[in-house]
KEGUFI-700204 format. One record per residue (C-alpha): x, z, y. Coordinates in pm, whole numbers, plus 50000, padded with zeros to 5 digits. Each point is the difference from the previous one (the first is absolute). Layout:
% residues N
XZY/...
This chain:
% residues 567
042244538689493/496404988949868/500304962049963/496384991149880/496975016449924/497374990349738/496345010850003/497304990849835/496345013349934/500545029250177/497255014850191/498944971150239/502664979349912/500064973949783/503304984050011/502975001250242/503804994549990/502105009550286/503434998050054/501745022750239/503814999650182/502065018950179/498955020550332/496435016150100/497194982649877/496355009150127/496434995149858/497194998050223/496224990849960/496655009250071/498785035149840/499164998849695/501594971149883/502325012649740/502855011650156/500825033249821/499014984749667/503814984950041/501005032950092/498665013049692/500864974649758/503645006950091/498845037549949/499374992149672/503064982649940/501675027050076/498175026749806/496935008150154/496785010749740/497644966549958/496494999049952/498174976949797/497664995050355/503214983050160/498914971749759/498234972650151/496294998349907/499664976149709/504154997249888/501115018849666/503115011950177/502224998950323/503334992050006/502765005550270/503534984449982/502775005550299/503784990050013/502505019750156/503844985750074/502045034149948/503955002750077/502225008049652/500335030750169/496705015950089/499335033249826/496684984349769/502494982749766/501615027049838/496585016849989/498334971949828/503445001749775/499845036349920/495624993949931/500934971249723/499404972350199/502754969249970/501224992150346/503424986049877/498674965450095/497725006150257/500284985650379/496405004850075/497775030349934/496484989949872/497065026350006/496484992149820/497005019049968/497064991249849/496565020649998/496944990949776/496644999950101/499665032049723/502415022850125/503234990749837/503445001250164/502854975949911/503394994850197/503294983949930/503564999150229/501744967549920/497754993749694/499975031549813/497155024449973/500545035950183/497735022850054/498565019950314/503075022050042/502654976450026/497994977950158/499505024450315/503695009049941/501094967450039/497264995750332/501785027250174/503334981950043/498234966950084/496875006350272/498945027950234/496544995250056/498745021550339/496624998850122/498135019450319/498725024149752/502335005649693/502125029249997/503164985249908/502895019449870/501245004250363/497025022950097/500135019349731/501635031050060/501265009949668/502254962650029/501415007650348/502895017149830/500414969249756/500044981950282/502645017250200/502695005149723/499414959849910/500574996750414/503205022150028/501624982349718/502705000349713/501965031550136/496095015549947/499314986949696/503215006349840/499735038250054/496564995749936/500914989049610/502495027450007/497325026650081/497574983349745/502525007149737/500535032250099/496665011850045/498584987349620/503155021849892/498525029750198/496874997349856/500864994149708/502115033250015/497005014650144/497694988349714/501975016549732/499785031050189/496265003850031/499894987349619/501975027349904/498035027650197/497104987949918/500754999149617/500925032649917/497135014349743/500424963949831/503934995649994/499695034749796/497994989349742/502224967649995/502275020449970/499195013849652/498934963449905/503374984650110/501955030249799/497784991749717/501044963949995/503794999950055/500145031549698/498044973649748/502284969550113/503145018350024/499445018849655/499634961049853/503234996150138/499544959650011/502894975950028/499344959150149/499894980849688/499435026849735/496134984049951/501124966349895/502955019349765/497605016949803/497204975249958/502594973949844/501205031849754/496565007749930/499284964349912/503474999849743/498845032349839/496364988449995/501114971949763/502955017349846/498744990749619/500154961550077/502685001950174/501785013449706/498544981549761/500234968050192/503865007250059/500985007049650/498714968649838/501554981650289/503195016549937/499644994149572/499044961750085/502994997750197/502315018549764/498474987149681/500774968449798/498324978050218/501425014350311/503594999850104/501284991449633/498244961850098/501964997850318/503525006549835/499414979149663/498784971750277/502845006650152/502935000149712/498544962849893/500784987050372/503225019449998/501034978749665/499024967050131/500975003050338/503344986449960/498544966249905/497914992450323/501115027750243/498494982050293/496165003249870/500665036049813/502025017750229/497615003450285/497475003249709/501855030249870/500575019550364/496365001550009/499285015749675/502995019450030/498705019250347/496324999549870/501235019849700/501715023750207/497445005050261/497245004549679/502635023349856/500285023550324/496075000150011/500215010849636/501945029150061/497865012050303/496674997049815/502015025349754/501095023850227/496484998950158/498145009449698/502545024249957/498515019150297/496694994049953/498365034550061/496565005849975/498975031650244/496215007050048/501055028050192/501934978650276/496964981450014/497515024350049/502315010250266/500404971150189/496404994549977/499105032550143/502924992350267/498154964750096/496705019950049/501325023950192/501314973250271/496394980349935/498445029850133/502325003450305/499924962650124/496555000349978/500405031350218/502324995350250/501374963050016/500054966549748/503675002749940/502465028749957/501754991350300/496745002750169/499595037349867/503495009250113/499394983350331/496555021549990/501705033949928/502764998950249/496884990250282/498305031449870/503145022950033/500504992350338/496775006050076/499935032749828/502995008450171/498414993950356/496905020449876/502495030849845/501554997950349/496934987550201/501055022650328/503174990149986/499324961549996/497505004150266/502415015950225/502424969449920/497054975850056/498925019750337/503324997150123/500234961949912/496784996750174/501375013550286/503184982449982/497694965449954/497405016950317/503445006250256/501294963149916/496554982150047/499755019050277/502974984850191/499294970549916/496125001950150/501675014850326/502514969350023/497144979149927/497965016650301/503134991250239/499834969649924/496414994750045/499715015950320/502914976050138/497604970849820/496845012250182/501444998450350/501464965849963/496374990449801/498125016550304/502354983750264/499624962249811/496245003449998/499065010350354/502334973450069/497954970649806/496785020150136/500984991750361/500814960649930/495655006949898/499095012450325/499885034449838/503005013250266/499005037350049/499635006549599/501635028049895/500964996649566/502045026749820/500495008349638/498835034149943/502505019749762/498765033549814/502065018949781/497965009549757/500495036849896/498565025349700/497885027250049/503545019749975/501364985150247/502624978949816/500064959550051/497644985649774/501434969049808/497634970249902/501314969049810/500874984450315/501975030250190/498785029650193/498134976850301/496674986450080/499714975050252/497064985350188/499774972850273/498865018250325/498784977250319/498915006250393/498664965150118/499205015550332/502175022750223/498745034350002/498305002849675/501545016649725/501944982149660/497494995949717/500294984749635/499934960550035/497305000749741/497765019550283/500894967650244/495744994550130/500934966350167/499664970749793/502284979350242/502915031349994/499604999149610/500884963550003/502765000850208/501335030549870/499524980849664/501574974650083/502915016550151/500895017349721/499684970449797/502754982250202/502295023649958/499275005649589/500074963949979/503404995249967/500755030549775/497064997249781/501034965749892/496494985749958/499924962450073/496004999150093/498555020150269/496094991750031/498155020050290/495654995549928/498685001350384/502785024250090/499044991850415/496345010949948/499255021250280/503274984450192/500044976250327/502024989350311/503355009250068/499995016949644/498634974949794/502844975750136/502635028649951/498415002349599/500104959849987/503844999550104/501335030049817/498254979749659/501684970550086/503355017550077/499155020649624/499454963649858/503764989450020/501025028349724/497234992049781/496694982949974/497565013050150/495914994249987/497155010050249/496514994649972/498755007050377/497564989250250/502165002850297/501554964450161/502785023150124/501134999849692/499074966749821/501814982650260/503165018949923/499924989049570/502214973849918/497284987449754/496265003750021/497574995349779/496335000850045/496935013949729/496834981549980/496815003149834/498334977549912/496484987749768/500524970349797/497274992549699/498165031750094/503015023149949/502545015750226/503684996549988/502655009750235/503104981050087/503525003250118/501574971450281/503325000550133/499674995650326/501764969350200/500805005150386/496754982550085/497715021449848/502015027850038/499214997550359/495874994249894/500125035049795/502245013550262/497164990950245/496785012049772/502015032250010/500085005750362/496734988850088/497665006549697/496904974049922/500824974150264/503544979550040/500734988150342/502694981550155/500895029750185/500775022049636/501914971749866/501874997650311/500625038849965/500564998049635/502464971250033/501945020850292/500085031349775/501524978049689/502544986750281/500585034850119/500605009849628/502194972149884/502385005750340/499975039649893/501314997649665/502614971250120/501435021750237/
């Protein structure tokens, strides 16, 4: 629910803080006054575009703040999660928006910066804003279907992902079809480009490693002299007088006087003893290696020629040679598919078909199921139209199987239906597309119908309804004010009206003023106690001039009320 609500320099307003609770709350005031410009900063809050003329005259920027208390369970956590946003220690959900006098947008959820699109994301699980004139999702006809699958369920829904899976693999099938028609004078001169490529690559006849092989050869035969050189007065060092012939005289003299102090010499003599051999064994090897030093121009000539060759083919086809290899066998299947192009595209028609026949079935069980959903959607809403005084309303949910010029069923990403909200609000006249409703009053109640039975599936904790009665009175307007108040105990619910039919039925009330202090105009927000209550209640029913006789009648409404939602 929306626990408090922070605007300031906004439009008329310089400064308010409300808090809200539980239940229906309702906003009244005199035209004018600033009613909607709380309607709209909670628009904004929630994603709607701002304008730098929402600014209050004079102010660099305005800023709006609100504070909703969300269950650990409500759906905008794990999209706030899966958007970056830490909500691991998070009991409240705070919302800020700030717009500059020059334009400039900034808004943050619990303290960090998002912008517009997760913003409104985020809005859409929080507040559904409905005024006289908006066309809210509901009246739009190409949600109604949206609507009715979210309405019939998780049977729906589950066959509904089902179907989603297996239509993307049907047109998937059916894109590589059309590629493949539709390629044919290319794929043949790809054709001789792909044969072209696999010859060269497979004539180099690479193998994974063979680069790094010949580049450390080609560096040994690059230096082959020094190496030689280098080696042989290593090994003649080593072999010479002052080479291993100082290791053994050193150790014959510790030999001789070891006997005398064995404890110091011993250890002494080990060392030497293993250092001589391991100097020895290194002796040897530098022999036997300059025993096989070769030099081979040709080899090297070769290997360079080699190490250009694959230069020239990474830079070609891929940076390593596993690359290349993984390049070539791409290639060959592809020329294989273009050698035996009407063979493929027979296998690919049929798996289109294959992928067409299963969608298919799954679009028809997805139209059973709807139709079942529609009746029981149909039945639910003429019942909440009746509780509005609305008892000879026909509603049904207009199903059309959408076909192809062929005939066949013609599959969209959401199944093989298209469904529109169809209404009679008189006996006699014929159903019509709820968007074509002329009535402002049947609109609202319709409206407001269908809200009460989305509310609970929808999930959204805020319902606000801008003037929804306009155009509404009597019986009607008492039927809106009690089916709000009946709304109000699954979720919070708002209403900015003029009617006292249905400010007597809020469980809080607050009233907008304007007002001109120090030559400038600012409008303010008062939660209303019983006392006053009954004063607004009163201005309500009889306009300029409060009597005894409207308080009386306000005070007996409020009574009325309280005993009504009691019972």
């Amino acid at each position: 629910m929306l626990r408090e609500l922070s605007i300031r320099n906004l439009a008329v307003i310089e400064h308010v803080t409300i808090e809200f609770y539980n239940g229906f709350h309702v906003l009244t005031g005199e035209t004018g006054a600033g009613k909607s410009i709380l309607i709209d900063a909670l628009g904004l809050l929630v994603g709607a575009r701002g304008s730098a003329d929402l600014v209050r005259h004079g102010c660099d920027k305005a800023e709006i703040e609100a504070m909703f208390d969300l269950p650990a369970s409500h759906p905008v956590w794990s999209s706030l999660s899966s958007n970056g946003i830490d909500v691991t220690s998070a009991e409240m959900l705070t919302i800020r928006r700030e717009l500059s006098a020059h334009g400039k947008s900034i808004s943050r959820i619990n303290g960090q910066i998002v912008n517009l699109s997760i913003l409104r994301e985020t809005g859409e699980y929080l507040v559904n804003l409905h005024g006289q004139h908006e066309h809210q999702s509901l009246l739009k006809t190409e949600q109604h279907l949206e609507w009715l699958d979210l309405y019939a369920g998780e049977p729906l829904l589950e066959k509904k992902n089902a179907y989603k899976k297996a239509y993307r693999a049907y047109q998937e099938a059916k894109r590589q079809c059309k590629d493949l028609e539709e390629s044919a004078r290319r794929n043949m001169q790809m054709l001789d480009l792909y044969n072209f490529q696999i010859e060269e690559i497979t004539a180099a006849a690479l193998k994974p490693g063979e680069d790094e092989l010949l580049g450390e050869e080609r560096r040994k035969l690059s230096h082959i002299e020094r190496i030689s050189g280098q080696a042989s007065e290593a090994y003649s060092m080593m072999n010479g007088a002052g080479g291993l012939d100082v290791f053994s005289r050193a150790i014959a003299r510790l030999e001789d006087i070891q006997a005398y102090d064995a404890q110091t010499f011993a250890p002494l003599l080990e060392q030497l003893q293993s250092a001589f051999y391991q100097a020895e064994d290194a002796v040897y090897q530098l022999r036997d290696y300059c025993e096989t030093i070769d030099y081979n121009p040709e080899r090297l000539a070769e290997i360079e020629d080699r190490l250009d060759l694959m230069h020239t083919l990474k830079r070609k086809y891929g940076e390593t040679i596993p690359d290349i290899v993984a390049y070539v066998n791409k290639i060959t299947i592809e020329v294989d598919q273009l050698e035996n192009r009407e063979e493929y595209l027979q296998q690919l028609k049929q798996q289109e078909e294959s992928a067409r026949q299963q969608a298919e079935q799954l679009a028809l069980a997805l139209s059973a199921l709807r139709k079942h959903a529609a009746n029981r959607l149909a039945e639910a809403i003429e019942a909440e139209l009746k509780q509005l005084q609305m008892e000879r309303t026909t509603f049904r949910v207009s199903l059309k199987e959408l076909t192809e010029p062929s005939g066949l069923n013609r599959l969209t990403a959401t199944g093989m239906d298209d469904a529109v909200f169809m209404i009679s609000a008189n006996p006699g006249e014929p159903l019509k597309p709820l968007s074509k409703i002329a009535s402002g009053g049947e609109m609202s109640r319709v409206m407001l119908a269908l809200k009460a039975i989305f509310a609970g599936i929808d999930k959204v904790p805020v319902l606000v309804f801008d003037e929804v009665d306009t155009g509404v009175s009597g019986r009607a307007a008492q039927a809106i004010a009690e089916k709000m108040s009946a709304l109000s105990q699954r979720c919070q619910v708002f209403s900015i009206t003029h009617l006292p039919q249905v400010a007597c039925m809020a469980d809080h009330h607050y009233e907008i003023c304007k007002n001109v202090l120090a030559g400038r105009t600012a409008t303010s927000v008062t939660e209303l106690p019983v006392q006053h209550r009954i004063e607004e209640l009163a201005r309500m029913l009889g306009g300029v001039e409060v009597t005894e006789k409207t308080r009386h009648h306000a005070q007996e409404m409020l009574d009325l009320a309280n005993r009504q939602k009691g019972a």
